[in-house]
C-alpha positions in Angstrom: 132.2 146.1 111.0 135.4 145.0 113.2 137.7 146.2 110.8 136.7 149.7 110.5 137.0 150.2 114.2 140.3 148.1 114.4 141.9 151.1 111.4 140.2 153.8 113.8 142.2 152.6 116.8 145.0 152.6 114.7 144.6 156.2 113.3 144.4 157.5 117.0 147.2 156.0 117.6 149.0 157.3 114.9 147.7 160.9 115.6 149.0 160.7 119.5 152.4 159.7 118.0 152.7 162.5 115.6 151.0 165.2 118.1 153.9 164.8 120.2 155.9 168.0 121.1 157.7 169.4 117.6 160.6 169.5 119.7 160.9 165.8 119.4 162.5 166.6 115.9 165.2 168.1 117.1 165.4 166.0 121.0 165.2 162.5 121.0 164.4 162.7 124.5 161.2 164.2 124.1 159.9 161.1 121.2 160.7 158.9 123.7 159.1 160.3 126.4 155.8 160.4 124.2 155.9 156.3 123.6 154.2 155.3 126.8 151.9 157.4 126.1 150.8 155.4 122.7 151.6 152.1 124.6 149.2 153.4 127.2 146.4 154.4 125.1 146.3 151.8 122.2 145.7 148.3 124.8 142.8 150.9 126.2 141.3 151.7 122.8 141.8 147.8 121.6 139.6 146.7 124.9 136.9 148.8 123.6 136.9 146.9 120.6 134.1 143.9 120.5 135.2 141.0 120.8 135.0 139.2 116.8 134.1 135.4 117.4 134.1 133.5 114.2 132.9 130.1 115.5 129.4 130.8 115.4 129.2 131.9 111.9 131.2 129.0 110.6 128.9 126.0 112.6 125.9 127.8 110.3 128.3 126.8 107.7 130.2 123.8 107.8 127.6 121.6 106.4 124.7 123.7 103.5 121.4 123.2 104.5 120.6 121.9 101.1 123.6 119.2 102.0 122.0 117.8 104.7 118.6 117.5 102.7 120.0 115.6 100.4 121.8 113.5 102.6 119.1 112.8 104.7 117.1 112.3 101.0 119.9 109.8 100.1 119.4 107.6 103.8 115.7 107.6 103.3 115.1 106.4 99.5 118.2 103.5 100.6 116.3 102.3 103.3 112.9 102.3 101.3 114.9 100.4 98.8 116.5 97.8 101.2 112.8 97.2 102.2 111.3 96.7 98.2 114.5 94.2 98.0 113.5 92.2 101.0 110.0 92.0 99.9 111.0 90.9 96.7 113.7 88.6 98.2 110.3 87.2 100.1 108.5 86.9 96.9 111.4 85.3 94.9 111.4 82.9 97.6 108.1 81.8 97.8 108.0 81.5 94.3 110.6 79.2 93.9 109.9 77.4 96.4 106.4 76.2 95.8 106.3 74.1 98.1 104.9 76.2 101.4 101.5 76.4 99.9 101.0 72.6 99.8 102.9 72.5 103.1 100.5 74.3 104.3 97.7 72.2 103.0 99.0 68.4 104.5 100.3 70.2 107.5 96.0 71.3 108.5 95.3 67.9 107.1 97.3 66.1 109.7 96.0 67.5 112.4 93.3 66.9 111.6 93.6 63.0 111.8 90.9 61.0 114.1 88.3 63.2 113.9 85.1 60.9 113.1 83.0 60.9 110.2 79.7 62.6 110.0 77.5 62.9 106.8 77.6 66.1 105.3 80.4 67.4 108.7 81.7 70.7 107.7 83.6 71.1 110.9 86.2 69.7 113.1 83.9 69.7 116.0 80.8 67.9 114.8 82.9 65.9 112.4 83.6 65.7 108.5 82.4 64.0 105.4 85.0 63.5 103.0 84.2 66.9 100.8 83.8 68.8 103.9 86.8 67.5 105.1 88.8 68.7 101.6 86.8 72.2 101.7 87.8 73.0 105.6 91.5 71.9 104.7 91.7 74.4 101.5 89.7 77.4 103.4 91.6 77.3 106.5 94.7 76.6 105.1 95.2 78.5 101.6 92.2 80.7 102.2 90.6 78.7 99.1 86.8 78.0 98.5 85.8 74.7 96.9 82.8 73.5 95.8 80.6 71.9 98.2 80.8 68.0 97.3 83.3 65.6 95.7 81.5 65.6 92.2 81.8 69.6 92.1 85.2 69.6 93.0 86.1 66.9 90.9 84.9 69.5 87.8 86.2 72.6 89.2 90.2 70.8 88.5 92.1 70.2 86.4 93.1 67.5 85.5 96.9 65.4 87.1 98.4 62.3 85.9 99.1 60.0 88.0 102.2 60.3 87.8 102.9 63.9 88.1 100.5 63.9 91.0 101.8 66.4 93.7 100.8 67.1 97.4 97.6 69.2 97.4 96.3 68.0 94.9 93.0 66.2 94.7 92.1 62.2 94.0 88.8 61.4 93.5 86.9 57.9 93.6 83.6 56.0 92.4 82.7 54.4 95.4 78.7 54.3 94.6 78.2 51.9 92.1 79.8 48.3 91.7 83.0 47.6 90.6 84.3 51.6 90.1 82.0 51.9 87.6 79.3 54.6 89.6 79.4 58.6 89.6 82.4 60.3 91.7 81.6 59.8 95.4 84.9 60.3 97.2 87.6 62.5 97.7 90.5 63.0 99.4 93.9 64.9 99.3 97.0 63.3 98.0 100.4 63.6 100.1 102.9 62.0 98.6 104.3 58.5 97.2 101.1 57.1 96.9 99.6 58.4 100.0 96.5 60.3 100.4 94.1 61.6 103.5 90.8 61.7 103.5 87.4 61.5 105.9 86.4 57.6 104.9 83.2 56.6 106.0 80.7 56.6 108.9 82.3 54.7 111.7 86.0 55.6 110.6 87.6 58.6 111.1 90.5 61.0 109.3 93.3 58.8 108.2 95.8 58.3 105.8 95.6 55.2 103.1 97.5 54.3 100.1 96.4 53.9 96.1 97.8 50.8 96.0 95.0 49.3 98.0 93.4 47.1 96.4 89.5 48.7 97.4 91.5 52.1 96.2 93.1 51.1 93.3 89.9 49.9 91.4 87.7 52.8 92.8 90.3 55.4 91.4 89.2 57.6 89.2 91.9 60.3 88.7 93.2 63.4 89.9 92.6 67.0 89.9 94.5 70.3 91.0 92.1 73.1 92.5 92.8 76.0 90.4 93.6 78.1 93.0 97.2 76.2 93.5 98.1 76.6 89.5 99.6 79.0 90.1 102.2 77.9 92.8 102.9 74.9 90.7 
């Protein structure tokens, strides 16, 4: 250790002061010629010493290495936290909003306007019928799968007032017989104060019409909401 050789030093030193000449007792002259002597030696003995350089000792430790475990811990479980909040944020958001998935709906439907009908059209391009129309909308849209026609899809709801109708959801019609009175034919997907879009009939293409139509208004024969949009309100 550097302190046992630093008290060394110091006992030579010590041992070349009292090994001066007895004499000294009695001659002042002779103690002081001894001194250089010590001077001399003890700067020699303390360059022999190694050098004691506490700096790297105390950069092991400044900071514990269990410390800086937990530290970095700490940083790692807050940023896994911030991102389970912002997810949830997300979530809270869509929730409350509603409204995306039904966005999502009219905003395919729209764009979807002037293609021409086609009997039993599954597709943009060869054309739609108007439950091939509602199916592409709700599988390409919301990832949903109706049934195939507008009689199966009209079971598979359930069932809207009028007036609580929403976009998304589903109006159905009895175009077959005379007078409204036939089996559900028709279909199309409601948008909003009174408006609806659906594939009409051959020679006509996607469009949007209104309830209040008179050929509408006496076919109608109620709405439905696919269950897979219960959820979302």
């Amino acid at each position: 250790m550097p302190l046992k050789r630093l008290t060394v030093a110091t006992a030579l030193a010590a041992v070349l002061f009292v090994s001066a000449p007895l004499s000294a007792q009695s001659a002042p002259d002779a103690v002081t010629d001894a001194m250089p002597s010590v001077a001399t030696a003890a700067p020699l003995l303390m360059s022999q010493l190694p050098v004691f350089t506490p700096a790297p000792g105390l950069a092991q430790s400044v900071v514990p290495s269990k410390f800086s475990l937990d530290v970095e811990e700490s940083a790692a479980n807050s940023d896994a936290k911030s991102a389970v909040d912002a997810l949830a944020d997300a979530d809270d958001g869509d929730n409350a909003n509603g409204m995306d998935l039904r966005n999502a709906l009219i905003g395919l439907a729209m764009k979807l306007r002037d293609i021409r009908y086609v009997r039993g059209g599954r597709d943009p391009s060869t054309g739609f019928d108007c439950s091939g129309f509602v199916r592409y909308v709700f599988a390409h849209a919301v990832g949903l799968e109706l049934p195939a026609n507008s009689a199966s899809q009209f079971v598979a709801g359930l069932a809207v007032k009028r007036a609580d109708m929403r976009p998304g959801d589903l109006v159905f019609f009895r175009t077959a017989g005379r007078g409204g009175r036939g089996r559900i034919s028709h279909v199309g997907i409601y948008i909003d104060n009174g408006q609806f879009i659906h594939s009409p009939s051959r020679g006509k293409t996607v469009r949007v019409d209104n309830l209040q139509e008179a050929y509408w208004a006496k076919r109608f024969a109620g709405a439905k909401r696919p269950e897979g949009i219960l959820q979302n309100g």
